[in-house]
N, C-alpha and C positions, 0 to 999 in steps of 0.2 A: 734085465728081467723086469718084467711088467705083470700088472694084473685087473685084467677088463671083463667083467661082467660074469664072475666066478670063476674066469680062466686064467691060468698063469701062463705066462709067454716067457719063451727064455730063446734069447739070440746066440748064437754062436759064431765064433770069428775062427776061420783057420786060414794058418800060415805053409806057403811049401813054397820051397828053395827051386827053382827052375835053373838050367840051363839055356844061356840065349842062343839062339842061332840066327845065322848073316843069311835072311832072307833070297832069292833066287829070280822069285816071281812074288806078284803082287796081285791080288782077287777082288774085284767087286762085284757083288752081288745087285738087281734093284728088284726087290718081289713088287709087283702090281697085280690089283683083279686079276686081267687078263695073260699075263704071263711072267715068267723071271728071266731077266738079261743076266747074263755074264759077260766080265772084260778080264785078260788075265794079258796083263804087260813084264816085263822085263825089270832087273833093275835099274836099266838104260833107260826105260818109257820106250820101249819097243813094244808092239802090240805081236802080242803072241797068239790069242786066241778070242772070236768074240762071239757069244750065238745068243739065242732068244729061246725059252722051252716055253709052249703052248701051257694057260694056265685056265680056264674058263670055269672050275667047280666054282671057286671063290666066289664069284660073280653071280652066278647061278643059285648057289644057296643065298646069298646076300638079297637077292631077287625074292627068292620063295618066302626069305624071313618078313621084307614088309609088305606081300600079297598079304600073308597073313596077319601081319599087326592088323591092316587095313580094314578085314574081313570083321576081326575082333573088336576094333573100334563103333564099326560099322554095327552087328548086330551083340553086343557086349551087353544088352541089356532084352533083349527077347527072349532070353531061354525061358 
């Protein structure tokens, strides 16, 4: 528990009991801007499955965020 700037903060920890299980396959994930790869192999290291999904919003907004910083740097003092 903590207390910063008339807030009291309290952390909490919890515990739970899983069961493991003897995995089959194995997943990786890579998200980039422009898309996200998947690889999905075997317990062998046999490739099972591998595709690419089209991503381009990420990129596109990221694009519009510093048109506009730019804009607002630019005339930030004319209003």
């Amino acid at each position: 528990m903590s207390y910063r700037e008339d807030t009291t903060w309290i952390y909490l920890t919890f515990e739970k009991e899983v069961e493991l299980k003897n995995p089959t396959t194995i997943m990786g994930v890579d998200i980039n801007f422009n898309n996200v790869t998947y690889t999905i192999i075997d317990a062998n290291g046999k490739l099972v499955s591998m595709g690419v999904l089209p991503f381009s919003e990420l990129k596109r907004a990221l694009t519009r965020k510093i048109i506009a910083e730019k804009i607002q740097r630019k005339y930030s003092k004319k209003w």
